[in-house]
N, C-alpha and C positions, 0 to 999 in steps of 0.2 A: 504493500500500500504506500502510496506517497506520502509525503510529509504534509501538505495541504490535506489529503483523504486521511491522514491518520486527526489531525485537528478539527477535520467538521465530527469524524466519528465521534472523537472526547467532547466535543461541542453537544453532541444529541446526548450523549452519558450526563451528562452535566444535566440537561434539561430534564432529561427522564428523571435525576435524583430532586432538582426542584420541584418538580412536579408532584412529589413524593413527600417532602418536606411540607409545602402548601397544604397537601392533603388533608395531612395530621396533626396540624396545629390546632393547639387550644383556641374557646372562642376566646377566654381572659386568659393574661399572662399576668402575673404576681411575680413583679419582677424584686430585687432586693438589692440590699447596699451591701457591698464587700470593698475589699481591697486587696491588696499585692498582688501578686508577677500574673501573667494570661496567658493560659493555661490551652494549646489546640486550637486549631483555625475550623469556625465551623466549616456545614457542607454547603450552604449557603455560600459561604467566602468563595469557597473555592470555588464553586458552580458562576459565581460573578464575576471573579479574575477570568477563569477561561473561557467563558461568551463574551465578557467585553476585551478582553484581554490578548486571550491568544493569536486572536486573531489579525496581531497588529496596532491593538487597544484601541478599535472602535467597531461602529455594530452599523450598519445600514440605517443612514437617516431618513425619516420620513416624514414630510412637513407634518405639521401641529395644525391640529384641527383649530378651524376660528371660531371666536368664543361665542357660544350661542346666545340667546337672550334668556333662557333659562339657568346658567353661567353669573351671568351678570344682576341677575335677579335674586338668585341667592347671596351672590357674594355680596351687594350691597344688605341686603337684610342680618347678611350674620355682622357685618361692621356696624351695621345700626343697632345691633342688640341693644337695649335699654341695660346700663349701668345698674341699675335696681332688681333688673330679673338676674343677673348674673351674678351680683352678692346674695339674692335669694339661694341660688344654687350652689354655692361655695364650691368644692370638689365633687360632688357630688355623687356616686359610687367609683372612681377611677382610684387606680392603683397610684403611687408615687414613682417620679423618673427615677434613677439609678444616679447615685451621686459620684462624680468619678475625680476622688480626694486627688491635690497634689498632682497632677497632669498638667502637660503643656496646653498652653493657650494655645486654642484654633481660630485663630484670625485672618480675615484677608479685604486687602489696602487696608489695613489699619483700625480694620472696625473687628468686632467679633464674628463670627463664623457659626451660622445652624446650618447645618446639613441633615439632607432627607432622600435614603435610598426605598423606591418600591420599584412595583410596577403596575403597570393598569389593569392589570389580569387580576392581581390580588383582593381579594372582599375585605382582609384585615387593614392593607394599604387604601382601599375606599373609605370606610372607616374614621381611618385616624386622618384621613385629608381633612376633613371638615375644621374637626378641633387646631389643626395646624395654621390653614387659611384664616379662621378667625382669629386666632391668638398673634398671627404675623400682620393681618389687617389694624393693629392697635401700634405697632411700630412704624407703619408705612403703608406705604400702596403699590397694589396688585396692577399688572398688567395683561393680559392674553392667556387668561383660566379658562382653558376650557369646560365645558360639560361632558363626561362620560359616566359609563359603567365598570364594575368589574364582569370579569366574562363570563359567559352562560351559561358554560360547561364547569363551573370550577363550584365550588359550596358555596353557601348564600349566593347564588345568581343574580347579574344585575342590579348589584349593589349600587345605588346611583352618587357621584361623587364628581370631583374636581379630578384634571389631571396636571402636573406642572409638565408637561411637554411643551417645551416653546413660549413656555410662560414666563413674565420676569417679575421682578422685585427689587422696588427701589425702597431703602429706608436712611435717614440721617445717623442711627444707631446700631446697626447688624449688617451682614451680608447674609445672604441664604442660597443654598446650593439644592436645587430637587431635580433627582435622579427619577426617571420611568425605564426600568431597564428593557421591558417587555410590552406590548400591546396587550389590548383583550382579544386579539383575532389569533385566529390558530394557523400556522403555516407546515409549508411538510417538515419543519424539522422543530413542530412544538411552536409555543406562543412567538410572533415574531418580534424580534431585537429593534429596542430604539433608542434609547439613553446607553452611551459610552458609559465606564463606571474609570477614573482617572485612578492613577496608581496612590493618589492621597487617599483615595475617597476609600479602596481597596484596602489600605492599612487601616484606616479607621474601622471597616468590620471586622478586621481581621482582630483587632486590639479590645475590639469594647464591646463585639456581639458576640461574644464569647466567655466563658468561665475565667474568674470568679465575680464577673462584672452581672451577670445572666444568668440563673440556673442552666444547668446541661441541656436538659433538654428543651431551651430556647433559644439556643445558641444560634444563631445563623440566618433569625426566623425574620422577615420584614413583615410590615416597614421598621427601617432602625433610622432615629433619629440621634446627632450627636448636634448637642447646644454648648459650642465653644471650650470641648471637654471639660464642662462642669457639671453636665448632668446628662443622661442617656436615656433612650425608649427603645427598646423591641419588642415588635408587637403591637396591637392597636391597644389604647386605655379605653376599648369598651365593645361589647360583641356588636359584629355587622348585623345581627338578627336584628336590632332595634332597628334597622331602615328599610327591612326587606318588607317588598311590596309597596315602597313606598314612592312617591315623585320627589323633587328637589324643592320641589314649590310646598308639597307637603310637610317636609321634613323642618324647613325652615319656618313652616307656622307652627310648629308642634312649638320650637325653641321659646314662642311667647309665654307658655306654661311652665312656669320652675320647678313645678311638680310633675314633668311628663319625663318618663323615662328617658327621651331620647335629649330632653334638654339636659338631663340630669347627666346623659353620658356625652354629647358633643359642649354642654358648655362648661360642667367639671372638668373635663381633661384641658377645654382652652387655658380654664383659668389656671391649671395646674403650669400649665405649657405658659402660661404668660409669669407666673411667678419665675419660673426657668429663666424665663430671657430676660429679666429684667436682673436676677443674680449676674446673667454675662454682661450687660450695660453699667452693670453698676447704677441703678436705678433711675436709669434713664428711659425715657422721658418722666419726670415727677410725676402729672398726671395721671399717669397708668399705675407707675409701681410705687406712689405714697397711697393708691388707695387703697383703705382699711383691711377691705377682703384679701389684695393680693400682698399688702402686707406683713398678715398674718399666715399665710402660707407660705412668703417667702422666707419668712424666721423658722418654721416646722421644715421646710428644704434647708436651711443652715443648721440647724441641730443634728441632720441625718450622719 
């Protein structure tokens, strides 16, 4: 076999193992605080190095869907949330990020650095877009979010959600890096390739979505979020069951009730996620992170 045919084969092994991984994921991940040395590179890692990687470290680009009006319709509603329904929800069933003591600062030009690897195929990665989108709409603004779903074929089906493919993000206090490394459409050789995954972005799973940072058996799992190595996520903070069957338009009026499961799971993990970034800002913008609710979570993330 060639050396190119030997690399698309390890390329379909790779998929076939995510595929595999995706399967079996828990709907919650209880994720926990540790520390010292990291400990094995999930399969995940690896399955990401060698599709984005191997092959000369990028994947076949393929323009970004234009952002629909159902896109634009939610993202303005989740940045309008009312301040009052949000403190009503405080955390609201969502697990804590993972705090990652004593690491180097991940910044880029000078600002702090969140980084966000999924892919669109994922229900766990539909999921936690939402809580993401809103939590980064409170530092700055969004540009070219699209509307999608997670795929058909995969658990929770048609998870409906945001995709950062070709999307950008402008903020005065962060930078933000969203990785889609896969479609929702299936091609012959498994979901097809669309986000490059960069050799930084690859040491970062390899360092922090892994043991002792991650229980074992989450090792590897997206979406993995890293907030300026101060604080991590893998896995979504809440099951995709709470949107299934639902619209974007729907999901985004549930959010007016602080008492509705789905507000409780999309706007507890924002605010969890906005206490995060506002630890990498050093509490910038006052606005956001002198208020009371995020706070008082952001002192509960500093005791961890």
């Amino acid at each position: 076999m060639s050396a190119s045919g030997s690399r698309e084969q390890a390329a379909r092994n790779r998929q076939q193992k995510l595929e595999a991984v995706q399967a079996s994921q828990r709907q919650r991940r209880r994720l926990v605080v540790a520390g010292g040395a990291v400990a094995g590179v999930a399969v995940l890692i690896a399955i990401v190095i060698g599709v984005g990687l191997a092959t000369g470290g990028t994947h076949r680009k393929q323009a970004a869907a234009p952002p629909s009006g159902a896109a634009t319709a939610a993202l303005a509603q989740l940045a309008g949330m009312p301040a009052a329904t949000l403190v009503a929800i405080g955390v609201g069933d969502v697990e804590n990020p993972v705090v990652l003591a004593d690491q180097p600062a991940l910044t880029e030009a000078g600002k702090p650095l969140a980084v966000y690897i999924g892919a669109e195929y994922c229900p766990f990665c539909a999921a936690q877009r939402w809580p993401v989108v809103q939590a980064l709409s409170r530092f700055g603004t969004w540009s070219n979010l699209a509307a999608t779903t997670s795929a058909a074929d995969d658990s929770f089906p048609n998870t409906p959600t945001f995709s950062f493919h070709g999307a950008t993000y402008t903020s005065d206090y962060l930078a933000f890096q969203g990785v889609e490394t896969e479609t929702n459409k299936r091609g012959a050789k498994g979901y097809q390739p669309l986000d490059a995954v960069t050799d930084a972005q690859a040491k970062l799973l390899e360092t922090y979505n892994a043991p002792p940072y991650v229980p074992k058996e989450s090792a590897g799992t997206i979406p993995f979020l890293d907030f300026g190595n101060r604080f991590a996520v893998s896995g979504s903070s809440f099951s995709p069951q709470l949107l299934q069957g639902k619209t974007m338009q729907q999901i985004t009026a549930a959010l007016a009730d602080p008492k509705s499961p789905i507000a409780r799971g999309i706007g507890g993990a924002s605010n969890m996620l906005t206490a995060a970034i506002c630890e990498m800002t050093n509490g910038k913008p006052v606005n956001v992170c002198d208020a009371a609710d995020i706070s008082a979570i952001r002192g509960h993330l500093r005791d961890k």
